[in-house]
C-alpha positions as CSV (number, residue, x, y, z in Angstrom):
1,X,5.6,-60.8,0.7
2,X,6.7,-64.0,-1.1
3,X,8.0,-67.0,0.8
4,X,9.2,-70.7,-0.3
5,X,6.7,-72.5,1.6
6,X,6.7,-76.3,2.4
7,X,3.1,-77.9,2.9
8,X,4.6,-80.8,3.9
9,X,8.0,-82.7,4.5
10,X,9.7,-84.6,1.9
11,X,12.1,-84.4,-0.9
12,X,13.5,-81.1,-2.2
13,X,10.7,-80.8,-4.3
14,X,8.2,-79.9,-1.7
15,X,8.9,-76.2,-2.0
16,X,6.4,-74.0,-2.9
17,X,6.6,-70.3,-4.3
18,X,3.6,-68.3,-2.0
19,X,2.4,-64.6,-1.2
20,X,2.5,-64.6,2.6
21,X,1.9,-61.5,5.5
22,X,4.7,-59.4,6.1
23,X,5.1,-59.9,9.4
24,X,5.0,-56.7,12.1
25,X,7.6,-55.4,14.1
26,X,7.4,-56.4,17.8
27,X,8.9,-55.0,21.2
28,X,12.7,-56.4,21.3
29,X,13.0,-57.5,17.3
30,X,13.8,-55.3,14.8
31,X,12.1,-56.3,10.8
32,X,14.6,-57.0,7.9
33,X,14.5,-56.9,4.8
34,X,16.8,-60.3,3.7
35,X,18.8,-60.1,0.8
36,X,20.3,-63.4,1.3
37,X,20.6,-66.8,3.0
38,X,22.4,-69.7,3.0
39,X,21.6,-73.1,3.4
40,X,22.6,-75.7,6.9
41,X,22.3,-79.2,6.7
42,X,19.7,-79.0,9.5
43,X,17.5,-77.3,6.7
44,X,17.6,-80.1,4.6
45,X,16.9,-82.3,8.1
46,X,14.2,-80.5,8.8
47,X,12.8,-80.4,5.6
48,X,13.3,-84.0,4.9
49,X,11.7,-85.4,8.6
50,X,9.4,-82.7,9.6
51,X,7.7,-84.0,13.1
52,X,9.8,-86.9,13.4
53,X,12.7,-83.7,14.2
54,X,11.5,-82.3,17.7
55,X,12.8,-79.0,16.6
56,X,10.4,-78.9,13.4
57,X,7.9,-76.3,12.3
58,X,4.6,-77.5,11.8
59,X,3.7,-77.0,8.1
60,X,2.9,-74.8,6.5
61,X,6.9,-73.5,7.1
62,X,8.9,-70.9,5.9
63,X,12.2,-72.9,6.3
64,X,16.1,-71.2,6.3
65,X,17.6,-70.0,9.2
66,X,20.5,-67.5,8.3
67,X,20.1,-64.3,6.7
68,X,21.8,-61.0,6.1
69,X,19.8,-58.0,4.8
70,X,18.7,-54.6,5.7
71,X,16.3,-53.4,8.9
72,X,13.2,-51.3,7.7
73,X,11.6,-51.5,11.0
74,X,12.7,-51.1,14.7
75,X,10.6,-52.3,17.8
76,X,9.8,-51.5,21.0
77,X,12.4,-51.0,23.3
78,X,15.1,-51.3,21.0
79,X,18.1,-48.9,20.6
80,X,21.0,-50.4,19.1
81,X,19.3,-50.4,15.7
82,X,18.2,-47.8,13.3
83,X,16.3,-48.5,10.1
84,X,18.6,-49.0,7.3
85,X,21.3,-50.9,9.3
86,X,23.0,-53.7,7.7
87,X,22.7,-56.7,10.4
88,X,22.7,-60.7,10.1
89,X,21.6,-63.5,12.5
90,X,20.1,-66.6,12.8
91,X,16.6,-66.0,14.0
92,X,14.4,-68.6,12.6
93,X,13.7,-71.9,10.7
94,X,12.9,-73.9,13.7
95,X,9.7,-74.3,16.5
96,X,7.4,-71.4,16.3
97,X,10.3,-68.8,14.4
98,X,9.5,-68.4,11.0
99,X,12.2,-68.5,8.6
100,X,14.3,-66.7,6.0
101,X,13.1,-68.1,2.5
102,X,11.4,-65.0,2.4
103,X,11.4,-61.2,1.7
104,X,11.4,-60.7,5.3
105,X,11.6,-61.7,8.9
106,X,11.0,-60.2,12.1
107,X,13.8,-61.1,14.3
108,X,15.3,-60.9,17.7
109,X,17.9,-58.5,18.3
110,X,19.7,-60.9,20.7
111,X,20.0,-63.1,17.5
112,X,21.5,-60.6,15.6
113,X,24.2,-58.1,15.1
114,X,25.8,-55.9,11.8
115,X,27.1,-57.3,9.3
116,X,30.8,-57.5,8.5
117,X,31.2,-53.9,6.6
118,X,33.9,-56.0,4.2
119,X,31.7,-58.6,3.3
120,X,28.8,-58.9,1.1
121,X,25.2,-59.9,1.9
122,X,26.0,-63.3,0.3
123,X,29.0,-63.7,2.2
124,X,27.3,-62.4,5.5
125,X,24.5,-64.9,5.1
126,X,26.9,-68.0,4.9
127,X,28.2,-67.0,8.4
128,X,25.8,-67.0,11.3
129,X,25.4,-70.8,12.4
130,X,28.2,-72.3,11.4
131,X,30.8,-69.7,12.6
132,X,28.2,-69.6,15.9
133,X,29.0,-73.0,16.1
134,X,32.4,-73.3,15.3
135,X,33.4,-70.3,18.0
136,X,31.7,-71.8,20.9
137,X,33.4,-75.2,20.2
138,X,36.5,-73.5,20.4
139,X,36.4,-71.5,23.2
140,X,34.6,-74.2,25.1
141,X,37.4,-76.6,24.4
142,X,39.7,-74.4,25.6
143,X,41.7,-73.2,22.9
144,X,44.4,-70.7,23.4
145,X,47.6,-69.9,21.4
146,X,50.1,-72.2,20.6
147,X,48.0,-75.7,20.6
148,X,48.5,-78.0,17.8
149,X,44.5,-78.3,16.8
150,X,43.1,-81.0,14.4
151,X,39.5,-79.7,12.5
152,X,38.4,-83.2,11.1
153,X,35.8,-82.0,7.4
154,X,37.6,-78.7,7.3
155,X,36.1,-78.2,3.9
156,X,32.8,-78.3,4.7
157,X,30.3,-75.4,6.0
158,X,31.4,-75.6,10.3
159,X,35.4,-76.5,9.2
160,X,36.2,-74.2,7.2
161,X,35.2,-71.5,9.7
162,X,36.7,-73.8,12.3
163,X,40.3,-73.7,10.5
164,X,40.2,-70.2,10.3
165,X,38.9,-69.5,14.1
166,X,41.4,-71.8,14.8
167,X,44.4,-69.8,13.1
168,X,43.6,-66.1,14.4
169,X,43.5,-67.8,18.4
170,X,46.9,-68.9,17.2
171,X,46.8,-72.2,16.8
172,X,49.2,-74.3,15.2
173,X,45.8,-75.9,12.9
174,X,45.5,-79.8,11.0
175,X,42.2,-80.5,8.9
176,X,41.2,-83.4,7.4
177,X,40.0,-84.0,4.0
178,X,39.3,-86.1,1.5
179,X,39.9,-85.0,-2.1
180,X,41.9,-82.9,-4.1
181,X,39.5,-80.0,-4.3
182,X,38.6,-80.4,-0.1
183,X,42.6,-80.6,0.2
184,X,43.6,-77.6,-1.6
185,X,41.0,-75.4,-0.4
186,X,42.0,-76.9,3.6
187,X,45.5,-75.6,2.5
188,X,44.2,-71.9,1.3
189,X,42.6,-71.9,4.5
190,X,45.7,-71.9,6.5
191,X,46.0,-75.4,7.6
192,X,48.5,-78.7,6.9
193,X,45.9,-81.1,4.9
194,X,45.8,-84.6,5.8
195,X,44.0,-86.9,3.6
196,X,42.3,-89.6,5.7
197,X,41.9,-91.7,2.6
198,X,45.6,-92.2,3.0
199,X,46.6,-91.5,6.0
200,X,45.6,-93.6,9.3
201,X,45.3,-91.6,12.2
202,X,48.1,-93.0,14.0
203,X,49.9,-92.4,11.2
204,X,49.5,-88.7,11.0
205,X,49.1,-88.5,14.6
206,X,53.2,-89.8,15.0
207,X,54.1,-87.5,11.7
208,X,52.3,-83.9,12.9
209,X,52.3,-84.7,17.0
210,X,55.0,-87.3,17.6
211,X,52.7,-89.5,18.8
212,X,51.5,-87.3,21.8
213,X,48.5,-85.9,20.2
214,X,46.4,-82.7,19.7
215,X,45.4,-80.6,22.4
216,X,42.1,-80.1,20.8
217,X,40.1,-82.0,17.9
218,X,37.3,-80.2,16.4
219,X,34.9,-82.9,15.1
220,X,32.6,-81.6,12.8
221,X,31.7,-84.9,11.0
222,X,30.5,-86.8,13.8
223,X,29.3,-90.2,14.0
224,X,31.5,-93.2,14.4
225,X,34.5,-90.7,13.3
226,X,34.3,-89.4,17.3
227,X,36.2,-92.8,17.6
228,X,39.2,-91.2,15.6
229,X,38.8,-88.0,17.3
230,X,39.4,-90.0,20.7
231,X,42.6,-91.7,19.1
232,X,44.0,-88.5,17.5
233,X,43.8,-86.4,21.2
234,X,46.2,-86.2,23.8
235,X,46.1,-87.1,26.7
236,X,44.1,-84.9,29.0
237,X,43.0,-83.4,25.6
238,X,39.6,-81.9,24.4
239,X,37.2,-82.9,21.8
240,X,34.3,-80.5,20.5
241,X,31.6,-82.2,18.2
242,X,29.2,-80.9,16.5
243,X,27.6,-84.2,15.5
244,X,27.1,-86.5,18.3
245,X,23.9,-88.5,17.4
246,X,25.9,-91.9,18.0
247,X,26.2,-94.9,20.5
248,X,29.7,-95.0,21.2
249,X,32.6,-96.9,23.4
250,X,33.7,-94.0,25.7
251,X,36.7,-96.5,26.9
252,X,39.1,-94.5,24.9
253,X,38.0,-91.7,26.0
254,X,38.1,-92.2,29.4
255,X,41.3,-93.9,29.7
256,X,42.8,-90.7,28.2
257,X,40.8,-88.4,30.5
258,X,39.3,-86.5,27.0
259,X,37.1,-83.6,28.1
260,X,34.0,-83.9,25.6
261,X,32.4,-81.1,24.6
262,X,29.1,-81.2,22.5
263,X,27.7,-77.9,20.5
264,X,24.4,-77.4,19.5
265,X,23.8,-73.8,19.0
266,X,20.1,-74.3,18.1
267,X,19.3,-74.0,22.1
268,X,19.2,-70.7,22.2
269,X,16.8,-70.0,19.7
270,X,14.7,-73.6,20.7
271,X,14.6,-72.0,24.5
272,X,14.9,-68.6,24.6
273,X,18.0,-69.2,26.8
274,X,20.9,-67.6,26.4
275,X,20.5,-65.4,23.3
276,X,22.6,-62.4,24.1
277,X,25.7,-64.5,23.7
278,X,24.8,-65.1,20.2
279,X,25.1,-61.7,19.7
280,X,28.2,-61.8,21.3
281,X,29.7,-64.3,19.1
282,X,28.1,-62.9,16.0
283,X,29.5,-59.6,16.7
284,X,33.1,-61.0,17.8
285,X,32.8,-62.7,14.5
286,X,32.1,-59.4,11.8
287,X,35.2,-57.8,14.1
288,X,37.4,-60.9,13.2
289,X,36.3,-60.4,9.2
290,X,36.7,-56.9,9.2
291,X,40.3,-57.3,10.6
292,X,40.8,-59.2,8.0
293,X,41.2,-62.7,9.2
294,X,37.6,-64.7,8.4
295,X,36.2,-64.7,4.6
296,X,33.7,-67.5,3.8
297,X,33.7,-69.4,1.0
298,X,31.0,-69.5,-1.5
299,X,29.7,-72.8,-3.6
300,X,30.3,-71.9,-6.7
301,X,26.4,-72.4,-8.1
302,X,24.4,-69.6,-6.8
303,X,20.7,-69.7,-6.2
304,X,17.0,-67.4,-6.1
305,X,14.4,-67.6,-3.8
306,X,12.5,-69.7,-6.6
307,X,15.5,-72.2,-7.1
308,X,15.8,-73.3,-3.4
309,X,14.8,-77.3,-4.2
310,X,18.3,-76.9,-6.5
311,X,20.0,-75.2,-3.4
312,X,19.1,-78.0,-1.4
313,X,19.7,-80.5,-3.4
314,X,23.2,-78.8,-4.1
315,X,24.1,-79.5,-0.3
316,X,22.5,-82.8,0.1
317,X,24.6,-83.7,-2.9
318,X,28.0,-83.6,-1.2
319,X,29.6,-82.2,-4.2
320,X,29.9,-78.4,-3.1
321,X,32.8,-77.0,-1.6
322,X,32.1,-74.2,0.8
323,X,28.3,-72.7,1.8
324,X,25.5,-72.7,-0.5
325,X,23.9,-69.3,-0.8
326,X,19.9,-68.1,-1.5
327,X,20.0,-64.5,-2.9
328,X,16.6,-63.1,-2.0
């Protein structure tokens, strides 16, 4: 089958176009036939630090960790799938899973479910680990209807998944951005815009809150901007990051009683721990798009398996708006 290979770690130019095995089916996985994936800033991590990221694959990889396409093959003691089923996941990219910058990967059905029937393969692809991510922050932060929640980057890959989650849990929902294009699509989205360029976060804090606060802060820019997270949550309130690499004054946090809560939905697939509930989530997620209420949005440059240096270098450039896609 062909692959994008990296030999070695580096710039986006490392990738190379390579005729690999197809991989056989196994007891528990199913094999699929990907049509398309999507790109995570993790990929461009671990392409860019290789060993010096614990949860790197030794080289020579097969990067790319989402992926929606079509099973041709069904394993050993597996029932709920039948060849030609339409399922996405993420299954691989990471440790000893090979990845989806290729024609096909065998993956585990607790990593897996079918696709959204509304969506296409593109759009399936552009779901698995960020809308993974942003539904267990949620739900592990508590949120129920009626909260007034604040998504800090709700433009970006997790956010705008976050803003959306956020909405259909009923949730009064506040996202930060930072230009016109990141504003307008925050507001398509279904959420009040603040521009933290402009606006301090006492300042839209008192205007959206009344100075109390949100019930729940959704970070998913991380870094020092947890210290803004602290200020903007209420007393008693909850914070879910997705980014929380940092050294940080927990003072804030502390004398407001925050309840911290830190995702990283790589665990799973790092420690074979837990991965039925990512099947779950994936799952509760195709039921919320089909009903309507979760569509994700698309960079406007699209991409081949031969053109995935561009499609990383699109990400890493900060100037798309939404996922960036791989059609296979």
């Amino acid at each position: 089958m062909k692959a994008m290979i990296v030999k070695e770690f580096g710039n986006s130019d490392v990738f190379e176009l390579a005729d690999v095995a197809k991989p056989a089916v196994k007891a528990g996985h199913v094999l699929v036939n990907i049509k398309a994936t999507s790109v995570n800033t993790v990929d461009t991590m671990i392409r860019q630090m290789g060993p010096d990221l614990p949860l790197s694959p030794p080289a020579p990889a097969i990067l790319g960790m989402d992926f929606a396409g079509v099973v041709e093959a069904v394993g050993e003691g597996v029932s709920d799938y039948k060849i030609g089923d339409e399922v996405y996941g993420c299954a691989g990219g990471l440790a000893d899973l090979p990845g989806t910058l290729a024609e096909y990967i065998v993956a585990d059905t607790n990593l897996i479910a079918l696709k959204p029937k509304n969506l296409t393969m593109e759009q399936s692809a552009a779901i698995p680990l960020v809308g993974i991510t942003a539904y267990e922050g949620l739900q592990r932060a508590g949120i129920s209807q009626g909260q007034k929640v604040l998504v800090h980057g709700g433009s970006g890959g997790v956010g705008h998944i976050a803003i959306q989650l956020a909405n259909y849990f009923g949730a009064q929902t506040f996202s930060t951005g930072g230009g016109d294009n990141q504003l307008a699509l925050i507001e398509q989205l279904g959420a009040t815009a603040i521009n933290y360029k402009t606006e301090s976060v006492s300042d839209y804090v008192n205007q959206h809150t009344q100075g109390a606060g949100f019930d729940l802060v959704f970070d998913s820019v991380g870094g020092l901007n947890m210290t803004n997270s602290f200020q903007a949550a209420k007393l008693n309130g909850h914070v879910a990051s997705t980014v929380s690499m940092v050294s940080l004054d927990l003072s804030t946090a502390h004398f407001k009683g925050l309840s911290l809560h830190v995702v990283f939905m790589l665990i799973p697939m790092l420690h074979n721990q837990g991965r039925q509930q990512h099947h779950n989530i994936l799952k509760a997620l195709a039921d919320i798009a089909e009903a309507g209420k979760l569509t994700p949005v698309l960079d406007e440059q699209s991409f081949s398996l031969a053109q995935v240096a561009d499609a990383h270098a699109r990400l890493e450039s900060g100037k798309g708006l939404g996922k960036v896609v791989v059609s296979i």
